[in-house]
N, C-alpha and C positions, 0 to 999 in steps of 0.2 A: 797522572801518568798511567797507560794501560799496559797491564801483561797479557801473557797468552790467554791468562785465562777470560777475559774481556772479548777477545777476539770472535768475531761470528766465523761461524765453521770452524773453529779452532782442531776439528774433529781431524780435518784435511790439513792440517799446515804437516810441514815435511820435518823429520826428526829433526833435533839439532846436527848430530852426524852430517843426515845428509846436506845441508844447508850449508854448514861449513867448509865440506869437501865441494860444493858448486863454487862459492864465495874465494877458497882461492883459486880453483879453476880457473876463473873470472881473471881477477888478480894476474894470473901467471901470462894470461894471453895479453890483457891489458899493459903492464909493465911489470916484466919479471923481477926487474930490480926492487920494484919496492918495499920495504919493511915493515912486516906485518904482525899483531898476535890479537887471534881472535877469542875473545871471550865471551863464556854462556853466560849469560843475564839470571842472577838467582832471584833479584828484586828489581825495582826499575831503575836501580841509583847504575845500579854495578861497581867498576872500578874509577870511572870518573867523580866519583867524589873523597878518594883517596890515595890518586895516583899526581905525587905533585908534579911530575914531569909531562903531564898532560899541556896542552897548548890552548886548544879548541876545541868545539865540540859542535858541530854539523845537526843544522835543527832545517825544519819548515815556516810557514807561517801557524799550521797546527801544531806541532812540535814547541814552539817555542817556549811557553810555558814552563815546560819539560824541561828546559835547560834551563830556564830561569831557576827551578826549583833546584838544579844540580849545584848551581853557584852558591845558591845560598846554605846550603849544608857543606860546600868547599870552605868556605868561608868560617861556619861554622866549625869547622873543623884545622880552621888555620893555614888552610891553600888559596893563594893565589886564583879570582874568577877565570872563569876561561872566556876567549872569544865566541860568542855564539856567528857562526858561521850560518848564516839562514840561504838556503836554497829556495826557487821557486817551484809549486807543484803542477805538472805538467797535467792537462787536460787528454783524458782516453774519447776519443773521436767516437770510437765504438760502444760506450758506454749505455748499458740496455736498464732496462724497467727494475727498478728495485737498489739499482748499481750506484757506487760513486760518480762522480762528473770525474775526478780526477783518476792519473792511473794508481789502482790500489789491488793490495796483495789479497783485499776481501772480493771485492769482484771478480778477481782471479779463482777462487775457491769459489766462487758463487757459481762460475760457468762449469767447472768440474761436476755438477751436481747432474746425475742423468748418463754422464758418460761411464763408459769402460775405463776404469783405475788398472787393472791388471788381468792379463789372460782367463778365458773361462777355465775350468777345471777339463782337462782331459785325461781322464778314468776308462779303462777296457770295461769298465761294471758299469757304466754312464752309455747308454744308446744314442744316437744321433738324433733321435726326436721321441716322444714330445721333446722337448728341449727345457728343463727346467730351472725353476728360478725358487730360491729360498728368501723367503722376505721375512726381513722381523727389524723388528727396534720397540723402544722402550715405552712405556706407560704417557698415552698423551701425546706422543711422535708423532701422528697422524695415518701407522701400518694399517689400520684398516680400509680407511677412505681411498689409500692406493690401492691397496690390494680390489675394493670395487672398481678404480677407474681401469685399473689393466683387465679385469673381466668383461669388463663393456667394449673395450678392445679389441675382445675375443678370446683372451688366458681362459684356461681352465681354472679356476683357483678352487685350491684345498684348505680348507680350515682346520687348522692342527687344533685348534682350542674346542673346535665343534667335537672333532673324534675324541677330544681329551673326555668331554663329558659323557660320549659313550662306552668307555673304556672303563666309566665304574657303572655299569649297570649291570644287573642280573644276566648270569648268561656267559658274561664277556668273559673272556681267560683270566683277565685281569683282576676281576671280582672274586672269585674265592681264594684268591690269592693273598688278596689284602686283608680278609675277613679270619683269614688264617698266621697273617702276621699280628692284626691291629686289634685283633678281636670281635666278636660278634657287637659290643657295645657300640660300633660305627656305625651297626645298620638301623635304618627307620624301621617302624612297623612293617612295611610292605617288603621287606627285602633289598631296598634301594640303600645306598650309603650313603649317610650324611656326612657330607665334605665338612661342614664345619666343626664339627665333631672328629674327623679326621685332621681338618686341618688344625686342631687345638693339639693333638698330640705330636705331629711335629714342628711346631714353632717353635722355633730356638732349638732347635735339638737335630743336626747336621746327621745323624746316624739315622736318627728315625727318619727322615727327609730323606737322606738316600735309599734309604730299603723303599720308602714309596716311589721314587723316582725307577731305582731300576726295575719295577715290576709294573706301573705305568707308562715310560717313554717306549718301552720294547714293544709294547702294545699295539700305542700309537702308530710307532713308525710302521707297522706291521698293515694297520689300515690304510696310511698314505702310500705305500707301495700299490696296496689293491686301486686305488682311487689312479695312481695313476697310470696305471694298466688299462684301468675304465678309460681313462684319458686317450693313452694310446689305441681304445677300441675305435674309439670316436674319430680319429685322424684329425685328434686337435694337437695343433701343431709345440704350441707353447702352454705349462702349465706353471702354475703359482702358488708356492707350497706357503701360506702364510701361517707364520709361527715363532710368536715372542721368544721361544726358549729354544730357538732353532739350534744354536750355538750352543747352548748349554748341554743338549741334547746331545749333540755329535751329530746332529740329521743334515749338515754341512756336506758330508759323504753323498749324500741321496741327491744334489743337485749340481747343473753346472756352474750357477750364479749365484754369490750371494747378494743381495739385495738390502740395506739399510737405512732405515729412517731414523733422522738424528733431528732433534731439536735442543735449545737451550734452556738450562733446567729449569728456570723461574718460567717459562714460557709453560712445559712440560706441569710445573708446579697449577697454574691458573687453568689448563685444562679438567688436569683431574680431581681438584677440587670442586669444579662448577660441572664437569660429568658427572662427578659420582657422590661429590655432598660431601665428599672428608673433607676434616680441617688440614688448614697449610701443614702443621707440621705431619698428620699421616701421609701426606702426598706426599712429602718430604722421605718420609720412611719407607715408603715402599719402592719409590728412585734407588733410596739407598742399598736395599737389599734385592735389585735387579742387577745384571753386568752393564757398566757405564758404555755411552758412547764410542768413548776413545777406543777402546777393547774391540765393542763390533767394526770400528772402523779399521781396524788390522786385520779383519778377518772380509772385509769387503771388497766385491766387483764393481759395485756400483753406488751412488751416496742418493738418496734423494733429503729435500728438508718439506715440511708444510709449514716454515714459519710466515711464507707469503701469504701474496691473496689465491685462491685456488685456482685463478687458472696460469699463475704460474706455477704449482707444483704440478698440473697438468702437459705442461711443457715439459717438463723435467722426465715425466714417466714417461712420456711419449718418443724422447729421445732415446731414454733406457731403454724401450720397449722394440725400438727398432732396430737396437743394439746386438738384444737379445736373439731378434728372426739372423740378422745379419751373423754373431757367431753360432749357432745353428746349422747356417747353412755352410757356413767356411769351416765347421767340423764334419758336415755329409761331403765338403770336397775336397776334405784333409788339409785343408789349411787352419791352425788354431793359432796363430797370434795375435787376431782379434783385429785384423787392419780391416776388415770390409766392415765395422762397425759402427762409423761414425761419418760426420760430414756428406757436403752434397757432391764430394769427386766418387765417393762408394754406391751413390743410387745408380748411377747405369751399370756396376757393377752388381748390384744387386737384382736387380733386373734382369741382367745376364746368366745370375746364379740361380734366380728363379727357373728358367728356360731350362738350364742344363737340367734342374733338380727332376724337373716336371717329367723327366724325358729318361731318368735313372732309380733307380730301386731306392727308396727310402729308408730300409734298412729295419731290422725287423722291430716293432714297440715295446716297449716297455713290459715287463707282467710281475 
C-alpha cells in the first residue's frame, strides 16, 4: 500500500487542509445531506481497520489489494471484513508521454511542472526587466543542465557558485575578512584560501558556519546585483540567477521567480554518487544536510523535474520560460496576476503585449 511518501512529485500534492476543505466543498454541492468525517491517513491502514461500524470500503482494480490487506488485519483484530466495493478506472483521453493511461492525481502534478504555481513577486526594489528568475534545488536535481538550456534560450544566467569561488580570493572584501575571523592558518602559501581547511573548521559547528556565511553571502549577492546591471546594460531581457543556497541565502528578495528543481531522492542519491565517486551513504549525507524539496517547493513559482528523458525537461523549461517573458511583460503593463502566462489563448496576447512594449519605455534596468 503507498503513502505520500511513494508518491512522484509528492513535492506538489496540496496540504491536507487544503484537500479536505475542496473534498467537502465537493460534498456540499454534490449532496448537502450527506454524512460525512474526513480523516488524515497517519499510516495506510487508517481507521478502517478499527472502526467496527465501518460497512465497505471503495477500492480499484489497483487498489484492491489494499483492501484485501485492510480485511485481513479487521479480522485480525476481531472486525467484521468489509465489502470491497471496486470501482472501474476511467481512461484520460489526454494522457501525454511519461503519463498514466488512466486519469491520475500523478499526471495531474506531472503537467504542473513548467507552469506558474503562484503570482511573481511584485516588489517597488524589483524593476520591470531584466526580469529575473532564481533557480536552485538540491544536489543531483538536474539545476545546472536547466540553467544551460534557458541560457541557450537566450537568459542571462548568473552563477552564484562561480562568484562563490571568487569571493575567497585575494582582493575580494570578503577575504581579509575571513583570514581575520578563521585565521591566517586557512591560507595557502600564495595567499589563496583553502576551502578545505576552512571547510574543516566549520563542519558541525552552526556558529562558525554562520560567521562564514554572513561574511560570504553579502559578498556574493553583492556581485550578482553587478552582474545584473551588466544584464540590464545588454537589454537582455530575462536573467537566471542560478544558485543552490538561493533560499538559504535570503537572495529570494533579488528575483521575481523562484524557479525549483526537485527530484526523488534515491534518483538524486545514483546521480551524485556516479557524478562525483562518493559512496551511497555520503550522497545520502549531504541530501541530508541541504534544505529538502518540500521546503523549496513552499517557497516556489515554478516546479521543474529531470527525472525524464531530456527533452521532456526541455518542455517544461520552455513552458516556464515563456512564463517568465509573459509575467514580465504583464508587470511593464501593470498587470501582475500572472494570467498572460500560460496556454495558447495568451499568445496573441502576448503578441499584442509585444507591440505595446516595443512602442513604450521599458523602464529604467537594473544597477
Amino acid at each position: 500500500m503507498h503513502t505520500v511518501a511513494d508518491k512522484v512529485l509528492r513535492e506538489l500534492i496540496e496540504p491536507y487542509e487544503m484537500r479536505a476543505a475542496k473534498l467537502r466543498e465537493f460534498l456540499a454541492d454534490v449532496k448537502p445531506s450527506v454524512l460525512y468525517d474526513i480523516v488524515p491517513l497517519g499510516d495506510p491502514y487508517g481507521p478502517a481497520i478499527t472502526d467496527p461500524e465501518l460497512r465497505c470500503i471503495v477500492v480499484s482494480e489497483e487498489t484492491r489489494r489494499g483492501g484485501e490487506a485492510v480485511n485481513k488485519k479487521r479480522i485480525e483484530n476481531g472486525l467484521a471484513a468489509l465489502e470491497l466495493f471496486e470501482i472501474e478506472l476511467m481512461e484520460d483521453p489526454q494522457h501525454g508521454r511519461n503519463e498514466e493511461e488512466k486519469i491520475s492525481s500523478s499526471s495531474l502534478r506531472q503537467r504542473l511542472l513548467g507552469t506558474l504555481l503562484r503570482p511573481p513577486r511584485d516588489s517597488p526594489t524589483l524593476p520591470p526587466r531584466p526580469y529575473i528568475i532564481g533557480l536552485t534545488g538540491g544536489s543531483g536535481s538536474g539545476k545546472t543542465s536547466i540553467a544551460q538550456r534557458l541560457g541557450q534560450m537566450g537568459a542571462f544566467v548568473i552563477d552564484a557558485d562561480a562568484l562563490g569561488h571568487a569571493a575567497y580570493l585575494p582582493g575580494s572584501a570578503a577575504h581579509g575578512r575571513l583570514v581575520a575571523v578563521f585565521g591566517a592558518e586557512i591560507l595557502n602559501k600564495d595567499g589563496t584560501i583553502n576551502r578545505k581547511v576552512l571547510g574543516a573548521k566549520v563542519f558541525g559547528n552552526q556558529e562558525q558556519l554562520k560567521s562564514l556565511t554572513d561574511i560570504v553571502w553579502p559578498e556574493i549577492a553583492r556581485m550578482v546585483r553587478e552582474r545584473i546591471g551588466e544584464a540590464g546594460a545588454q537589454g537582455k531581457a530575462v536573467v537566471v540567477l542560478d544558485a543552490a543556497v538561493l533560499l538559504e541565502a535570503g537572495w529570494q528578495d533579488m528575483v521575481h521567480e523562484v524557479w525549483v528543481t526537485v527530484i526523488p531522492e534515491e534518483e538524486a542519491v545514483k546521480r551524485i554518487v556516479s557524478r562525483d565517486g562518493l559512496s551511497e551513504e555520503a550522497a545520502r549525507s549531504r541530501l541530508r544536510n541541504q534544505m529538502s524539496d518540500g521546503r523549496r517547493v513552499q517557497h516556489a513559482h515554478v516546479v521543474l523535474c529531470t527525472l525524464w528523458e531530456p527533452e521532456v525537461t526541455r518542455g517544461q523549461v520552455s513552458r516556464g520560460e515563456r512564463a517568465g517573458r509573459g509575467s514580465a511583460a504583464a508587470r511593464t503593463d501593470g498587470r501582475t496576476d500572472g494570467r498572460t502566462a500560460f496556454g495558447a489563448q495568451v499568445e496573441k496576447a502576448w503578441e499584442l503585449l509585444q507591440q505595446r512594449l516595443s512602442a513604450a519605455p521599458a523602464g529604467p534596468p537594473s544597477c
